[in-house]
C-alpha positions as CSV (number, residue, x, y, z in Angstrom):
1,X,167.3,81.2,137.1
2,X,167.0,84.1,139.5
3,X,164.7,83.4,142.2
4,X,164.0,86.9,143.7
5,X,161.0,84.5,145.9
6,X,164.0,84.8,148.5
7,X,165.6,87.9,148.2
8,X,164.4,91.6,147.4
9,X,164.4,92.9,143.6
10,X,167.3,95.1,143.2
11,X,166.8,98.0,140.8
12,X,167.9,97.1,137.7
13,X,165.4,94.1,138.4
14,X,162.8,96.8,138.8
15,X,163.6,98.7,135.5
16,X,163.7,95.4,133.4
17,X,160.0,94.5,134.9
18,X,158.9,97.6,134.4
19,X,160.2,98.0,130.5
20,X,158.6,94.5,130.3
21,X,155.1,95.6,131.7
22,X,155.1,98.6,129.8
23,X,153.9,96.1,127.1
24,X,150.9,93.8,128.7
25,X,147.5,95.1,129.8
26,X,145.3,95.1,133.0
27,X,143.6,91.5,133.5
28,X,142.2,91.7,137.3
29,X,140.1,94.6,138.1
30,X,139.1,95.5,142.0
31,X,136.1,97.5,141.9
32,X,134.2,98.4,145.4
33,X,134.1,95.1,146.6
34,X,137.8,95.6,147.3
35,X,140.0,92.9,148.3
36,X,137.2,89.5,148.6
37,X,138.7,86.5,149.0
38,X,138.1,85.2,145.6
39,X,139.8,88.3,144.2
40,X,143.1,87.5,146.1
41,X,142.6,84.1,144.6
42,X,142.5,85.2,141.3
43,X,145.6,87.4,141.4
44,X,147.6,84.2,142.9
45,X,146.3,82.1,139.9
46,X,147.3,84.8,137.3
47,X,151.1,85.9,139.5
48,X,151.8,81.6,139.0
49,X,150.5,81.5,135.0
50,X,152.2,84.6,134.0
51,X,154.6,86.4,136.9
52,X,154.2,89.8,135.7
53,X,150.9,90.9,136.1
54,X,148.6,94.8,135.8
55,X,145.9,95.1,137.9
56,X,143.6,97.9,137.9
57,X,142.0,99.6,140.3
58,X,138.6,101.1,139.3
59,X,137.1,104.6,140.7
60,X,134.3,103.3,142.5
61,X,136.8,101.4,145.1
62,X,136.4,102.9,148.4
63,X,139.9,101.6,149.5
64,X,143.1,103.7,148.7
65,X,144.8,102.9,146.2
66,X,148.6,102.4,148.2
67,X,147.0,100.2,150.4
68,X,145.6,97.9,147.9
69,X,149.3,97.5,146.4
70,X,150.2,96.8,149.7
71,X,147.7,94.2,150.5
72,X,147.8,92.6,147.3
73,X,151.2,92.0,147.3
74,X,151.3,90.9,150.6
75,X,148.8,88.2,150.3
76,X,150.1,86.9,147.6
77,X,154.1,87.2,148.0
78,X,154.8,89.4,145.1
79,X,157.0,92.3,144.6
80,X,155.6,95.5,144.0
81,X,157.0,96.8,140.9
82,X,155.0,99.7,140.1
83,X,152.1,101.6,140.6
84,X,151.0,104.3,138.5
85,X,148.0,106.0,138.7
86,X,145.0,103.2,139.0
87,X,147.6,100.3,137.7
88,X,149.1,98.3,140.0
89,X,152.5,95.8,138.6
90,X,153.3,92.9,140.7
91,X,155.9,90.2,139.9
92,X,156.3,87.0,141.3
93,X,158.2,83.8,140.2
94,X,156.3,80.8,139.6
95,X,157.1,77.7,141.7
96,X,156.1,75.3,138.8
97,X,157.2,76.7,135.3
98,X,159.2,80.1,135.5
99,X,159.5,81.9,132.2
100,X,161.4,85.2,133.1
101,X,164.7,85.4,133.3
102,X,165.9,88.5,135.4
103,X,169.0,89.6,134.2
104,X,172.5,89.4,136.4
């Protein structure tokens, strides 16, 4: 087991995540109430359930969109993997029950 928790993502850790998030939709959306507390909560409980998680960010959000990515993934410990357009990719290992495997 990787655990990429203590080191940074190198970039064919990147392109694996990405090919893999390719396939999963949005499940958090941040709409103009930004970044609340209970939203950053909700991202932590989803990043520990699944890892790999989209996140959309919706027009009406008076915030820019690189600083969300930013904040998100600092509040919660994850990697940035991508962000395209509105869609945000964040990784993170869980602590309890990690199910991917980056490759060597």
């Amino acid at each position: 087991m990787n655990d990429a928790s203590t080191r940074d993502l190198k970039g064919k850790h990147k392109r694996f995540l990405r090919a893999m998030g390719s396939g999963i939709d949005p499940i958090i959306q941040i709409g103009k109430g930004a970044l609340a507390p209970n939203v950053i909560k909700q991202i932590d409980d989803a990043l520990e359930a699944r890892e790999l998680i989209k996140i959309r960010v919706l027009n009406n959000c008076a915030e820019e969109i690189d600083r969300i990515a930013e904040r998100v993934a600092s509040a919660t410990d994850a990697h940035l993997i991508q962000l395209i357009g509105h869609v945000i990719l964040l990784y993170r290992p869980s602590k309890t029950k990690p199910q991917i495997e980056l490759p060597n």
